[in-house]
Every structure is written in structure tokens, then in C-alpha cells.
C-alpha positions as CSV (number, residue, x, y, z in Angstrom):
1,X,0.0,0.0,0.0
2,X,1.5,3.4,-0.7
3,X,1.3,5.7,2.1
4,X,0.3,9.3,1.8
5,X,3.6,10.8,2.5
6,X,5.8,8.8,-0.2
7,X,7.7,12.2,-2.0
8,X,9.7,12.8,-4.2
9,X,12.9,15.2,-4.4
10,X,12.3,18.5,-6.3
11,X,15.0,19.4,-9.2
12,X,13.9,22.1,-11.2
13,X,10.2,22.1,-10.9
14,X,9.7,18.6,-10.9
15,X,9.0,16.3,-8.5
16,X,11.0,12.9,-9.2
17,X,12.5,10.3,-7.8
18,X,16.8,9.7,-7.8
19,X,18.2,8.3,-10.8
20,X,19.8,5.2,-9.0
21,X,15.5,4.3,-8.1
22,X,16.5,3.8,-4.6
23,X,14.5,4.8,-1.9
24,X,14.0,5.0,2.0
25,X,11.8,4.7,4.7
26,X,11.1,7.5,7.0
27,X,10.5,5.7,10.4
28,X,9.0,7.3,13.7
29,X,11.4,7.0,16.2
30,X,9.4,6.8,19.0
31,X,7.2,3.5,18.1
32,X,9.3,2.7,14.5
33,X,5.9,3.1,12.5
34,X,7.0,4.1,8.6
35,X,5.3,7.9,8.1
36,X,7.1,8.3,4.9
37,X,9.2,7.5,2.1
38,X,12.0,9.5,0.0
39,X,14.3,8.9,-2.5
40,X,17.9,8.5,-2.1
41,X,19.5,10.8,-4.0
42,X,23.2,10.1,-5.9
43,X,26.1,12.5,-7.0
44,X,24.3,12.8,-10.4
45,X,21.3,14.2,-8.4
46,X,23.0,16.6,-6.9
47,X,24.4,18.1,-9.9
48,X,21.4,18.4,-11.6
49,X,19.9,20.5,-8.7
50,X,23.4,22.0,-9.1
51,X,22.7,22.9,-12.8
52,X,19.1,23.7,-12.3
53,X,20.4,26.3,-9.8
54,X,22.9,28.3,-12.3
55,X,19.7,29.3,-14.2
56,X,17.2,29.9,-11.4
57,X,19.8,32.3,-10.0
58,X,19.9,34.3,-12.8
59,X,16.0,34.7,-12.8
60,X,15.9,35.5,-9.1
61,X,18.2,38.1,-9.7
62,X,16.2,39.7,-12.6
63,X,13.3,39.9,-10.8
64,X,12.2,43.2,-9.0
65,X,12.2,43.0,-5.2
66,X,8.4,43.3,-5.3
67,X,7.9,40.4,-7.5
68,X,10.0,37.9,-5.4
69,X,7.9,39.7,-2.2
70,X,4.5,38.5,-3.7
71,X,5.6,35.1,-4.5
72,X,6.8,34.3,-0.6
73,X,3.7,36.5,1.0
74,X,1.9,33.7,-1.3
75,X,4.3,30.9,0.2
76,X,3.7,31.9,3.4
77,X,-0.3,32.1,3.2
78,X,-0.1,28.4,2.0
79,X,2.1,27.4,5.1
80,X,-0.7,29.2,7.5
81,X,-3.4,26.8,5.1
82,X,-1.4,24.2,5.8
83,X,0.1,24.2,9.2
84,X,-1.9,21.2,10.4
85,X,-0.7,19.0,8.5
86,X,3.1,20.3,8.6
87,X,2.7,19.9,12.4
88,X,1.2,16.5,12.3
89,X,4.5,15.2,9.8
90,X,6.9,17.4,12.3
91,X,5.7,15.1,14.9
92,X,5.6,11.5,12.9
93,X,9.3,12.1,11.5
94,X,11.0,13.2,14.8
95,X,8.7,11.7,17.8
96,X,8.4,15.8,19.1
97,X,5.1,16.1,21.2
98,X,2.7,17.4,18.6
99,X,1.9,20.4,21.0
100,X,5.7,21.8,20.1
101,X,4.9,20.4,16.5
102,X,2.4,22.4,16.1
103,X,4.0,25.4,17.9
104,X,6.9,25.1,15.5
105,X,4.9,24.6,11.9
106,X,2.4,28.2,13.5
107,X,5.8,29.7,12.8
108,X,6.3,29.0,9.4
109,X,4.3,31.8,7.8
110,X,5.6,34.6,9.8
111,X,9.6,33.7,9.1
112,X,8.4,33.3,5.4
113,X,6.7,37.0,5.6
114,X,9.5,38.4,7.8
115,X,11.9,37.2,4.9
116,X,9.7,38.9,1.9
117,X,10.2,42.3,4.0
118,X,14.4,41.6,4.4
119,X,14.5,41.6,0.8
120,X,13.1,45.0,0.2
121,X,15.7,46.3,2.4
122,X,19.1,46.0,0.3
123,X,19.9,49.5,1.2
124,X,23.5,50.6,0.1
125,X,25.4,53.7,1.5
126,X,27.3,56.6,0.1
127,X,31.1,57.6,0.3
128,X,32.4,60.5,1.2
129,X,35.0,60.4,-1.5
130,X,35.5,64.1,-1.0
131,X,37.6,63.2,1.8
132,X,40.1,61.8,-0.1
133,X,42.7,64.6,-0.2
134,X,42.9,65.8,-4.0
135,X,41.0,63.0,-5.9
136,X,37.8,62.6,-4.5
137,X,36.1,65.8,-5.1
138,X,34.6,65.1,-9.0
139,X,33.3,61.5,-7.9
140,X,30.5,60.0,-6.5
141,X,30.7,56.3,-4.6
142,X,28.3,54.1,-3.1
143,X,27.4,50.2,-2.4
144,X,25.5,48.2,-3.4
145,X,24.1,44.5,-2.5
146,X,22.9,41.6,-4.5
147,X,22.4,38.4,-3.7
148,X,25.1,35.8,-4.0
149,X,23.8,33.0,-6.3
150,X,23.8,29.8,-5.4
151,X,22.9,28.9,-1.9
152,X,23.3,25.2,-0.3
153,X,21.1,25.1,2.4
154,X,22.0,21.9,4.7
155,X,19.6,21.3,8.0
156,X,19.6,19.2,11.0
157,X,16.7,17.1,12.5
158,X,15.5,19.0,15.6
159,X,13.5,21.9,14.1
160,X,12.9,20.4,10.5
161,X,10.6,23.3,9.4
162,X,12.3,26.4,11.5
163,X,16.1,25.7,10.4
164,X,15.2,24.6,7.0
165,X,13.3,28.3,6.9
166,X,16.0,30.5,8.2
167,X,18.0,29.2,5.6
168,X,15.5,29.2,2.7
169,X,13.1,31.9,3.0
170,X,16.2,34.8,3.3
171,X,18.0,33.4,0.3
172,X,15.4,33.5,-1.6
173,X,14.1,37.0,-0.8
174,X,17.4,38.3,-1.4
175,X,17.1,37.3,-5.1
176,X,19.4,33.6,-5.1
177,X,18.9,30.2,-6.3
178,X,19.0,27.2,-3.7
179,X,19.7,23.7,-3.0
180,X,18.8,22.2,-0.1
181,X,19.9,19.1,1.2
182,X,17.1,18.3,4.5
183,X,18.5,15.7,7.6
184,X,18.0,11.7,6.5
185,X,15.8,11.4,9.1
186,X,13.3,14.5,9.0
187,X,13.1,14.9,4.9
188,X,9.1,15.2,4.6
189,X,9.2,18.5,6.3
190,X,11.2,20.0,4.1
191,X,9.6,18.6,1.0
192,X,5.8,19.8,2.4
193,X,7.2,23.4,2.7
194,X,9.0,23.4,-0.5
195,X,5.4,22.3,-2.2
196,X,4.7,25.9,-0.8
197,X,7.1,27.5,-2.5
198,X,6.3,25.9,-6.0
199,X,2.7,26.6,-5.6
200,X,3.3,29.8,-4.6
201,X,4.9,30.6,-8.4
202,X,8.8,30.7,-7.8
203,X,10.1,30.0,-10.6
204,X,10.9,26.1,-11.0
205,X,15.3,26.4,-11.2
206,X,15.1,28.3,-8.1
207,X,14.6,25.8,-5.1
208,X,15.5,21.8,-5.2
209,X,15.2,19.5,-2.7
210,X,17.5,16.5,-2.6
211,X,17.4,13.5,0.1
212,X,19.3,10.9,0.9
213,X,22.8,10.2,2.3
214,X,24.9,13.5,3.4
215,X,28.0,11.7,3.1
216,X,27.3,10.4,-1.1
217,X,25.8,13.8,-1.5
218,X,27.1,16.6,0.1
219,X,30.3,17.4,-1.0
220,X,29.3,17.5,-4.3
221,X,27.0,20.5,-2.6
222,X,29.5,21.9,-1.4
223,X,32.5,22.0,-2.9
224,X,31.1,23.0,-6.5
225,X,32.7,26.2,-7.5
226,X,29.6,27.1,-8.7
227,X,28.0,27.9,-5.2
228,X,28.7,30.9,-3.5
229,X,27.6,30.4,0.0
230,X,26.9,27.2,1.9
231,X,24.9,27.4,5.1
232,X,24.7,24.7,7.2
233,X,23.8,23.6,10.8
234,X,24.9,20.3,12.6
235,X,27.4,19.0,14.3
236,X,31.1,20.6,15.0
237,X,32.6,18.2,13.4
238,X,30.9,18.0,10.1
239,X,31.2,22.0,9.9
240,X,35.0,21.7,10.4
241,X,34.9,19.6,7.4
242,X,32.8,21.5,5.4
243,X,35.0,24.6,6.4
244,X,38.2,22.6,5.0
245,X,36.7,21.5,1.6
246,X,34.2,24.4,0.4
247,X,37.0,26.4,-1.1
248,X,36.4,30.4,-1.8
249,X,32.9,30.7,-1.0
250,X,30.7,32.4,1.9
251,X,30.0,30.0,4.8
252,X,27.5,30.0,7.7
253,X,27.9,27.9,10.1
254,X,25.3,27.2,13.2
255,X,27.4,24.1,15.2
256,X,27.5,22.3,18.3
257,X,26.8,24.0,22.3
258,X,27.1,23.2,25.6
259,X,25.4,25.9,26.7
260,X,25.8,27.4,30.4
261,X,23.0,28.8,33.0
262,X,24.3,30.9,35.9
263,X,22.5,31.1,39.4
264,X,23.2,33.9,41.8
265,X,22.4,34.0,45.1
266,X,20.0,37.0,44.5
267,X,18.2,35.1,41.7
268,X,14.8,34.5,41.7
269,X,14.5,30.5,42.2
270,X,11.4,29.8,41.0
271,X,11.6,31.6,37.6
272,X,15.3,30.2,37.4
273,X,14.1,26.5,38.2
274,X,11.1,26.7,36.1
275,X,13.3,28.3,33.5
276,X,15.7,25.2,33.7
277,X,12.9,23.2,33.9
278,X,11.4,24.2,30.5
279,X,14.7,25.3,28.6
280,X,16.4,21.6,29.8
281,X,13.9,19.4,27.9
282,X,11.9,21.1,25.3
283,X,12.0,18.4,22.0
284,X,13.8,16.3,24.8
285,X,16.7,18.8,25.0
286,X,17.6,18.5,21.3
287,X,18.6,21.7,20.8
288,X,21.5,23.9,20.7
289,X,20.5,26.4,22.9
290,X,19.1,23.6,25.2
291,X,20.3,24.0,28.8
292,X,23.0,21.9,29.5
293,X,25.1,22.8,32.5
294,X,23.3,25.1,35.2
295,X,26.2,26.5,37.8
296,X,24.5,27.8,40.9
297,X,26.0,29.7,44.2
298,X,26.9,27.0,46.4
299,X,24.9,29.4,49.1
300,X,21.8,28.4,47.3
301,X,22.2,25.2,45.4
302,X,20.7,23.5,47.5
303,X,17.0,25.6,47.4
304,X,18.0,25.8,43.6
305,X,17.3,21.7,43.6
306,X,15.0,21.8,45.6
307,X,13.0,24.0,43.5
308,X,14.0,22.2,39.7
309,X,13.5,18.3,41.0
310,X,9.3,18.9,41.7
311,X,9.0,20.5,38.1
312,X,11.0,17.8,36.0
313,X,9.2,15.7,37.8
314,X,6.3,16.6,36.4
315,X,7.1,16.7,32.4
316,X,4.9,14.2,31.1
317,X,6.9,12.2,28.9
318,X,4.5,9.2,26.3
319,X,2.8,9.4,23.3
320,X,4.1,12.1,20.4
321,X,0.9,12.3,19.6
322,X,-1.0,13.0,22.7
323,X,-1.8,16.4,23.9
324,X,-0.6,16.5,26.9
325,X,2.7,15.4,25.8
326,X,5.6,17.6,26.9
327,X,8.4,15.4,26.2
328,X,8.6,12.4,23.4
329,X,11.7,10.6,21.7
330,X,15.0,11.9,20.8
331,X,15.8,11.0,17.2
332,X,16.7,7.6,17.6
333,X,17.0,4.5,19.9
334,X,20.6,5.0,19.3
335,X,20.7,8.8,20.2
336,X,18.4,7.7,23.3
337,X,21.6,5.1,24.6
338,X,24.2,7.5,23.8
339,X,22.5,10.0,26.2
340,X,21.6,7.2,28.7
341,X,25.5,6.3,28.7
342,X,26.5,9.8,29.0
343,X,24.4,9.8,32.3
344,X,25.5,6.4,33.8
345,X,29.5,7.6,33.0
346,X,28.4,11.2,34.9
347,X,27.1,8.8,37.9
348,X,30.3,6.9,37.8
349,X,32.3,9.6,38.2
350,X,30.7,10.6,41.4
351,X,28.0,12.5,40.1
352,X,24.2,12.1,41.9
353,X,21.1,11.6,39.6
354,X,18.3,13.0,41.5
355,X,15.8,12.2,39.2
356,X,15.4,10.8,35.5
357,X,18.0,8.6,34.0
358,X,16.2,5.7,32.6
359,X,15.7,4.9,29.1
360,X,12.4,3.1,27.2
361,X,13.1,2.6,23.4
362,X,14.3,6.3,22.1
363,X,12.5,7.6,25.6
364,X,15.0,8.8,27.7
365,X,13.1,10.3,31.1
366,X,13.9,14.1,32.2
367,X,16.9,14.1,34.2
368,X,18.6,16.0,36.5
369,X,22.1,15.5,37.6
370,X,24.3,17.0,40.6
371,X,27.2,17.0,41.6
372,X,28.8,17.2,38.4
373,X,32.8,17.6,37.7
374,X,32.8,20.1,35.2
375,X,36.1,18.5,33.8
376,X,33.9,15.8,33.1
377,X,32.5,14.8,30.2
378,X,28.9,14.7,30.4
379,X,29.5,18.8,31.4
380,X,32.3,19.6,28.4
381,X,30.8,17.6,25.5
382,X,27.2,18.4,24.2
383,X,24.9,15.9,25.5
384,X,21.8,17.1,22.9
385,X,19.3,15.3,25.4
386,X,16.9,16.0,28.2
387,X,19.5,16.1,31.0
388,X,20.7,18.9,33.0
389,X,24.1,18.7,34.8
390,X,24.3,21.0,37.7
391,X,27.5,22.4,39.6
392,X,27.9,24.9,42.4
393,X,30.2,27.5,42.1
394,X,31.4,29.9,45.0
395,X,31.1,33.1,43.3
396,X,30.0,35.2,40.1
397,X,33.9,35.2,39.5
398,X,34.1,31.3,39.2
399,X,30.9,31.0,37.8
400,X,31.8,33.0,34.5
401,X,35.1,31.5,34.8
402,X,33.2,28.1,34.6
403,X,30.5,29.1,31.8
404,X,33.7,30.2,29.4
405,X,35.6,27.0,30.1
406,X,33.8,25.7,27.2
407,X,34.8,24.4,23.5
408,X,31.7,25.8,22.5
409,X,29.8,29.5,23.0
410,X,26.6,29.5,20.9
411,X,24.0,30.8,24.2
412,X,24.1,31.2,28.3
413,X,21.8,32.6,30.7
414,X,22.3,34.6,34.3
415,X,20.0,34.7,37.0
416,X,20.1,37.5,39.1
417,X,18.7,40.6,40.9
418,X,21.3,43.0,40.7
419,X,22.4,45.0,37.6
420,X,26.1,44.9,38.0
421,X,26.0,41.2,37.9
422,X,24.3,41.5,34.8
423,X,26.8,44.0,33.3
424,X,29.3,41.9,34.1
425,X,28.1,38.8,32.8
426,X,27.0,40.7,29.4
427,X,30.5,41.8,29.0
428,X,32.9,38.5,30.2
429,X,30.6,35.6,28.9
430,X,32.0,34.2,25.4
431,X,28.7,33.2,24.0
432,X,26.8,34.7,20.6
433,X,23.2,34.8,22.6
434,X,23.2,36.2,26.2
435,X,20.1,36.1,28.7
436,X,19.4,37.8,31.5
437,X,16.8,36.3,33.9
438,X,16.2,33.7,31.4
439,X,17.9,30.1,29.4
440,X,19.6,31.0,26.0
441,X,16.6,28.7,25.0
442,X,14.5,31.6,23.5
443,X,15.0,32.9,20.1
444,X,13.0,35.7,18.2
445,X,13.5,35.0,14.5
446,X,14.2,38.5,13.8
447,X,17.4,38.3,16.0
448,X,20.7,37.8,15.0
449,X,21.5,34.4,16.3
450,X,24.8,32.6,16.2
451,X,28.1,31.6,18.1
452,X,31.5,31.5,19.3
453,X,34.1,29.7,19.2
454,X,33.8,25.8,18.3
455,X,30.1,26.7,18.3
456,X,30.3,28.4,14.7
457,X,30.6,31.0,12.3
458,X,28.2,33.6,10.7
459,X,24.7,35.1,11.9
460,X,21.6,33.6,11.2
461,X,18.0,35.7,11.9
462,X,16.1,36.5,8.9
463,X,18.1,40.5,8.6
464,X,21.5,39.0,9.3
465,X,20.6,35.8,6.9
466,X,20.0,38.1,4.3
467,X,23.1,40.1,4.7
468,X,25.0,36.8,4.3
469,X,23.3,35.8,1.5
470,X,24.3,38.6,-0.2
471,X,27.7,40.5,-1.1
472,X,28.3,44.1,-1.7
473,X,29.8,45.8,-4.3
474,X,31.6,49.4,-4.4
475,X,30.3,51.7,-7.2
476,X,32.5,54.9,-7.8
477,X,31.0,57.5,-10.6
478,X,33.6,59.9,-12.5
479,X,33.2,63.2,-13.4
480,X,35.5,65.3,-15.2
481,X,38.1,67.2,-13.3
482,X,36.6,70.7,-12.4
């Protein structure tokens, strides 16, 4: 029987399978139920979208800003239409409770409209080439920005509708062409929002969808010297790579956190524990501004516990599909016992679980650990799971000092009452996303949003997106001499 999300890729307007016929099953992780299935795509694929590309990003750059506008207000209308059913595949392809599924796919229009606006704002700026002593005064100079060309857009799994529309949405409102290569395990997403885009009228060369294996497919992405920008979110490691491959070209890249949250003694511990408490295991802490190593006063770590324990407690973990749902499966049973071995190596070391732990199929329960080393590595490497490791600290000196003893600096958060504190933390915390009485688990989409460090390179947000994805060029009018 074929089921009613079996898709095809999309290379230049037409939906069709890969040219090697092979194909995939898109599994649920959280009971293994098939919700989908997707081509694999081969090197040859990739070119094609590659070549389909070169022409759609001359189109999108001879349309007027205005044109491209109307098609994504259109796109996004069709997202709003369709949110329902965006949200219900969010939640079959990565086991997310289909309350966050559906909080995520709500969001689809807006980034799409905040994007049409971004590209109607490619302002340039004039020179002052009359400051130039002697040569200046009989010329006029300004910038200009167009859009780059060819964008690869390559996604992760945990937000498979957000990320893949921070990366589309400003590339092609900015006037380029793109490729996007979705994660192997969350491809439907991607393809149901693309649908938006065709039906919307963009023109067929300028958005392909390719699925399948990153490693057969992706450096053919990205090292063609025919694409000028690659933007990609994922692991550290695979960015590193792509950073030593892509040659001369633009790069974005979102990577890998261990992000910090820092309790004063003057905090507020309820807000701060029911902060940690929601920012520690929202899509069961697979994200990179998930909370992942809390450092409290040592005068208060104690109430601090006290005060988290109740409250992850309380998450109800089952059932993706139910609505009460507030926590679900990670990606994969084998995600699920790399996290559960991460724990049971924290406890080892002389860490105390006070609550959580245990693991059920991709399931692992919300967990809270204290006591932890922050040598250690459940604290230094990203765990990307609903687990919180906590560590006292006896001071805001070594508190900072901890936060910044980190490969990584994508977000942290500070809890306190008095403004110095949160001076001080603005200014010595090495981290792209700083929050004050808050988790760095909060992102507007208009905000720039990126890290430091390991944790990346480049600003994402719709405005900063659309800066990347395109360059500027110096214009410099002659007169004659007067």
C-alpha cells in the first residue's frame, strides 16, 4: 500500500525520484511506525539541482524585489493553510510532542513573511570620496548589495521546518537560487514546505530539494565552485569539514553548544528553576541552545534543587501524539543510549542523579544531575538530550570563569537581581546569545543568532541571513576634473 507521505525530491520544478531508483523509509522514532518514504539521491542528483540552480539564480536576480515579495507572501499564506498537516509530519518524523509540532509549523508563515520584507531592504550607503585629499572631489561612490547566487542550504533534524526556513526563506528573498539538502531522518518537512514554495509561483530552477545520504551527496554540494555560499547547521565536526573542503565561497555555520546557565544567590529560584525546567527538555533537550550545564552559588544550590526536582518531575513524557505530551523521543533508539550512557558515565564519576535517568526505546526520562565535575564529560561535551548537569560555584567570578571554560559559546543565561552582575556577565561571557533572567533557550527569529568559538561562524536571523546571502559591491561615478 503506498502511504500518503511517499515524495519525491524537487530538481527544477519537478518532482522525481533519484536516478539510481532507490528509496528509503522515514520511520517514527518513538514506536518505528513508517510515516514516509523519500528517494535517495546520488552524486548525479546533486548536480542536476546544481545545474538547475545556475539558471534559477539568474532569474531571481532579474526579478524586481516586489515580484519575489508576492511570491513568498503567497508561500507563506499556503504554510498558514497548511500548518496542520506540517505539524502532524513534524511530529511523525521526529517523535516531538505534537503540541511543540504544532507550535513550530504556526511559525512557518511569519519567518516566510519576515523574509519577503528583508528583501526589500538592500539599502546601500554613500562615500564620502571628497575626503580623499585631491581626488575625490569630481566623484560619487556608493554600495550596493545583490544576492550571492547559489545557496546550499543543509539542515539538522531537531527543528525540520524552522532551520530549514531561516535558511530558505532569506535566500530566496534576497534574489538567489538554492539547494537544499534536508537531515536523513526528517526529509518530509522539508519537502511539504517546498510544495509551498512551488505553488506559490517561484520559478521552477530556483529551489531543489535533494534526500538521501549527506555523506554520497554533500560534497558534491559543497564544494562545486559554482555555489557561492553554503549554510549549514549540525554537528562541529561535520562543519569543520565543510570549512576545510568548500573552497572560496561564503559560509555559515550554526554548530555544536554546551550551553551554560548561571544562578546567583540574589536570583529568583522559582523563575530560574522553572526556566531550567522548561529550557532543559523542550524536544527532549535536542537543541543547541538547550540548557545543558546550570552552575549555581553553592549558598543556594541547595533551594536551587529543591525547587528544579518537583518541576522535572512533572514533564509528562509518552505518546508524540498526545496532547498532553511535553516530552517524546529523541531521534533515535541509538541517540536515546548515547545519552543514557552519558548519564550512567556522569554517575560513575561521582555524580548524583536526583531524578530521571532511565531509558524506554528512544524515551529517555527528564533528568537532572548534581554533583557534576565540570572536567567531566557529560558537562564539556554536548549531550543534545533532556538532562541537566548542575555544579555549584562559589562566586560570580568562578561562575563566569566556569561558563567560558567551554569548547563551545553558541548561548548562556544569568539569573540575578542586581544590575552589576548582569553588566558583568554581558561583558565576560563568550557566547553569541546572552540572557538575562532567562535560558539562552528563546529565540525571536528577527534576532541575529549565532556563536563563538567551536560553536560556529556567521549570523543567522532573517536581517542577518539576508546580509549573508548577499555581497556588496563598491560603485564609484567619474566626473571630469573641475
Amino acid at each position: 500500500m503506498k502511504l500518503e507521505n511517499t515524495m519525491q525530491m524537487l530538481i527544477a520544478g519537478a518532482w522525481q525520484g533519484a536516478t539510481s531508483g532507490q528509496e528509503e523509509e522515514v520511520r517514527s522514532p518513538f514506536d518505528g511506525r513508517v510515516v514516509g518514504i523519500v528517494p535517495v539521491a546520488s552524486a548525479a542528483d546533486a548536480k542536476a539541482a546544481l545545474d538547475a540552480a545556475e539558471i534559477g539564480a539568474r532569474i531571481q536576480r532579474a526579478l524586481p524585489a516586489h515580484v519575489r515579495t508576492d511570491i513568498l507572501l503567497r508561500a507563506a499564506a499556503l504554510a498558514d493553510e497548511r500548518a496542520e498537516d506540517i505539524a502532524q509530519t513534524i511530529s511523525g518524523e521526529t517523535g516531538k510532542p505534537i503540541s511543540e509540532a504544532r507550535g513550530e509549523a504556526g511559525r512557518s508563515g511569519s519567518i516566510i513573511r519576515l523574509a519577503a520584507y528583508e528583501g526589500t531592504q538592500l539599502y546601500g550607503s554613500t562615500l564620502p570620496l571628497d575626503a580623499n585629499p585631491g581626488t575625490g572631489q569630481d566623484k560619487i561612490g556608493f554600495t550596493l548589495r545583490q544576492p550571492c547566487g547559489i545557496v546550499v542550504a543543509i539542515t539538522p533534524f531537531n527543528y525540520p521546518a524552522l532551520l530549514v526556513l531561516h535558511k530558505i526563506a532569506p535566500a530566496l528573498a534576497a534574489g538567489n537560487a538554492v539547494v537544499l539538502k534536508p537531515a536523513r531522518s526528517t526529509p518530509l518537512t522539508a519537502l511539504k514546505l517546498a510544495q509551498c514554495f512551488v505553488d506559490a509561483g517561484l520559478a521552477p530552477e530556483a529551489l531543489s530539494v535533494i534526500t538521501g545520504s549527506g555523506a554520497e551527496i554533500g560534497d558534491v554540494l559543497v564544494t562545486d565552485p559554482r555555489v557561492r555560499k553554503v549554510s549549514f547547521t549540525g554537528s562541529t565536526a561535520t562543519g569543520t569539514r565543510i570549512s576545510n573542503i568548500a573552497g572560496v565561497k561564503k559560509l555559515s555555520l550554526e554548530l555544536g553548544a554546551a550551553c551554560p546557565v548561571i544562578v546567583l544567590p540574589d536570583a529568583d529560584l522559582e523563575l530560574a528553576s522553572s526556566a531550567v525546567a522548561a529550557g532543559g527538555y523542550i524536544n527532549a533537550g535536542q537543541v543547541c541552545i538547550s540548557v545543558q550545564r546550570v552552575i549555581v552559588d553553592k549558598s543556594v544550590e541547595a533551594d536551587f534543587l529543591d525547587a528544579l526536582v518537583p518541576k522535572v518531575e512533572a514533564i509528562a513524557v509518552g505518546d508524540p501524539s498526545h496532547a498532553d505530551t511535553r516530552l517524546g523521543s529523541l531521534i533515535s533508539e541509538a541517540e536515546a543510549t548515547r545519552v543514557e550512557n552519558a548519564i550512567l558515565g556522569a554517575r560513575s564519576g561521582g555524580a548524583r542523579v536526583l531524578t530521571g535517568g532511565s531509558r524506554s526505546g528512544a524515551v529517555v526520562a527528564p533528568t537532572v544531575v548534581a554533583g557534576v565535575d565540570p572536567a567531566s564529560p557529560f558537562s564539556r561535551n554536548e549531550l543534545f538530550g533532556p538532562a541537566v548537569a548542575v555544579t555549584s560555584a562559589p562566586d560570580i567570578e568562578a561562575a563566569i570563569a566556569l561558563a567560558n571554560d567551554s569548547d563551545y559559546g553558541l548561548g548562556a543565561g544569568i539569573f540575578t537581581s542586581d544590575v552589576s552582575g548582569s553588566i558583568r556577565a554581558m561583558r565576560q561571557i563568550d557566547a553569541g546569545n546572552i540572557h538575562i533572567n532567562w535560558t539562552p533557550l528563546w529565540r525571536a527569529d528577527l534576532m541575529p543568532y549565532g556563536g563563538l568559538k567551536g560553536s560556529g561562524i556567521g549570523k543567522e536571523g532573517i536581517r542577518s541571513a539576508v546580509e549573508e546571502m548577499t555581497e556588496e559591491k563598491t560603485v564609484i561615478l567619474h566626473g571630469r576634473p573641475w
